[in-house]
N, C-alpha and C positions, 0 to 999 in steps of 0.2 A: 973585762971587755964584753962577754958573754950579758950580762949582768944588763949593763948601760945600753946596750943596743937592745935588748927587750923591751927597756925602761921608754926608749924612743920612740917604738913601733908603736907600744900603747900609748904613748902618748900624741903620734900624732893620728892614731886610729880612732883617740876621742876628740881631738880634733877637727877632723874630716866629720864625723857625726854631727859634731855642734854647728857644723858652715852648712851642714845638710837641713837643719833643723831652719836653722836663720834664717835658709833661702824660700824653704814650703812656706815661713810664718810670713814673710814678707810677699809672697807670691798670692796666698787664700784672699788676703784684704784687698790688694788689686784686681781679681779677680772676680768678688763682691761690685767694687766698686765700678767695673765695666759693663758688669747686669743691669745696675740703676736705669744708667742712658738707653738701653735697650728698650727697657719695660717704658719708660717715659715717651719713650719714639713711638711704638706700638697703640699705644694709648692715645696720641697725637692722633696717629693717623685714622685709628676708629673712629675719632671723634671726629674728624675734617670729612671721612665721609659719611657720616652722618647729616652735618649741617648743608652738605652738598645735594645728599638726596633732599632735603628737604626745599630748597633752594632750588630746584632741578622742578621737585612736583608742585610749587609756586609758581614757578616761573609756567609751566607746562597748562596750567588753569586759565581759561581767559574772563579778566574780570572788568563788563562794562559798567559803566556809572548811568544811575536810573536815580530820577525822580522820586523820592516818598516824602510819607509825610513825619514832623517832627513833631508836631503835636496829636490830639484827637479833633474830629472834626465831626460835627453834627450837620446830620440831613437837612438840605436846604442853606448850610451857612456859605458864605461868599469864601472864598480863598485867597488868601492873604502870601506875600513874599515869607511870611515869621513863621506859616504853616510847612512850608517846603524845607525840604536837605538833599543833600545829594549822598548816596550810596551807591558802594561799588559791589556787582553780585560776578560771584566764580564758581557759577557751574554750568555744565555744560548741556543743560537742556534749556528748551527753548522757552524764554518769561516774557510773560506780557510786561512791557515797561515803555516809559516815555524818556526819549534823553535830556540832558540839565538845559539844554538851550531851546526847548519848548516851554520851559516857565514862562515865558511872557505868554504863550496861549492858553498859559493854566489859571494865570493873576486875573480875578475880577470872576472866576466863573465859581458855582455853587456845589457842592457836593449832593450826590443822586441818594445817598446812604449815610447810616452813620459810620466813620472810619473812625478807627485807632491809629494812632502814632506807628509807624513804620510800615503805614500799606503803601506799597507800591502806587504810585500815582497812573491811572490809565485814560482813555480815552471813555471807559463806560461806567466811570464811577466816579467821572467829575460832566457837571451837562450845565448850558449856555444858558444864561437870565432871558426870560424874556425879552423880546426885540416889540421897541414900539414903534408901531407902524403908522402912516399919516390917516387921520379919522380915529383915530386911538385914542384915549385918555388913560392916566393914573388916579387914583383916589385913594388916599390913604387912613382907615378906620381904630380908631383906639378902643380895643374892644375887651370887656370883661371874659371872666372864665363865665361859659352859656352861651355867649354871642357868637364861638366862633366852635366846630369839631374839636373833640377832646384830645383826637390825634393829633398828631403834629404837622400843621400846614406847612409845606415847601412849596418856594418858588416854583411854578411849573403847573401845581393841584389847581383845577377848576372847581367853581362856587358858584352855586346862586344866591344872592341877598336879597334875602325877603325882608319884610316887617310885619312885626305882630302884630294881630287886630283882633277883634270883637268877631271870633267867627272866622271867618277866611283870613289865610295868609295873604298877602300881595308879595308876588316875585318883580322886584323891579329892575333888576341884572340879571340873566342866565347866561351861566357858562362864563365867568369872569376867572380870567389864570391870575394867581398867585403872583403876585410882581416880587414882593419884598414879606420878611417875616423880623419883629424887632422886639422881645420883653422891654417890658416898661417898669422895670427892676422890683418885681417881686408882685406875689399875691394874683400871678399868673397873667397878669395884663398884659397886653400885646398890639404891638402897632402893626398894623397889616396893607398892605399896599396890593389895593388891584389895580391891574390891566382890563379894560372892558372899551365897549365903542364909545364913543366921546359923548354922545347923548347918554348910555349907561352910565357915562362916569357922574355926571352931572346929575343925575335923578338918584343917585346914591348918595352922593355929598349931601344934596338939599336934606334928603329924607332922615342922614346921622347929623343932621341939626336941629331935626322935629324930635328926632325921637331915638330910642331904641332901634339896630337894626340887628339881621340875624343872618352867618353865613352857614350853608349846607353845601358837605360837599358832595360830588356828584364826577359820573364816570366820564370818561372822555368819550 
């Protein structure tokens, strides 16, 4: 009797051990597995405010839409709707710009300078074609490379047009503004259009059908 009841104790002492063991091994993996959701939660949330600050410091920037330009533009060229974009700028100092709904007072007017593709379009580096005025005339001159400044004539530059002679120049226009400036596709030829008093315009015409004429330019 002795014997059997020992035989019992141990045995249900490895018993109780073995349900002890079952319960840790099944307890570690649950255990595990409730850190997962944790670490992913934490994770989430870093990252939501992350996307928040950033979304916070966007929002926080004010960005108005200005005027520029999408291509390059050369001194003296007309301005065209295919030259313009619209851009939005976000920063907080103060820029000189034009807003998108002054295009129509930018279409048709000349550039003062040569620009590159993304200048800001402003009031002083776009300027108005010549206005003709009653008593006024146009004349427009197809002139070789010699006949006209090496530099680049824009709308705006005053000329005198002389004609060469034996001797003396004759000036038969002083002070004639730049109406229009046109290549005549290659080997530097150039259609040029002045603005001058309407008796100027006409004694220039006759005389680029006599002959040779020659423009100099000259200061305002």
């Amino acid at each position: 009797m002795k014997t059997d009841t020992r035989t019992d104790a141990s045995s249900n002492g490895r018993a109780n051990r073995g349900a002890v063991r079952d319960m840790a091994m099944e307890a570690a993996p649950t255990s595990r597995r409730a850190q997962v959701p944790e670490l992913l939660l934490g994770l989430a949330l870093v990252v939501g405010f992350a996307l928040a600050a950033l979304v916070w410091h966007a929002n926080s920037t004010q960005r108005d839409a200005a005027l520029a330009l999408a291509t390059e533009v050369d001194r003296g060229e007309t301005i065209t709707a295919d030259h313009l974009e619209v851009v939005y700028l976000g920063t907080d100092d103060a820029v000189a710009r034009l807003d998108p709904v002054r295009s129509v007072d930018i279409i048709g007017r000349v550039a003062a300078a040569d620009l590159e593709a993304g200048t800001l379009v402003t009031t002083s580096n776009i300027v108005d074609l010549p206005t003709l005025m009653p008593g006024e005339g146009v004349v427009g001159l197809a002139l070789d490379p010699g006949q006209y400044p090496a530099g680049r004539l824009s709308p705006g530059d005053l000329v005198n047009v002389v004609v060469p002679g034996d001797g003396d120049t004759l000036v038969i226009a002083e002070a004639a503004t730049v109406f229009s400036v046109e290549d005549l596709g290659g080997q530097g030829r150039r259609f040029i259009s002045l603005q001058a008093t309407e008796d100027d315009a006409n004694r220039v015409a006759a005389a680029a059908e006599s002959g040779p004429v020659r423009l100099v330019l000259v200061g305002a």
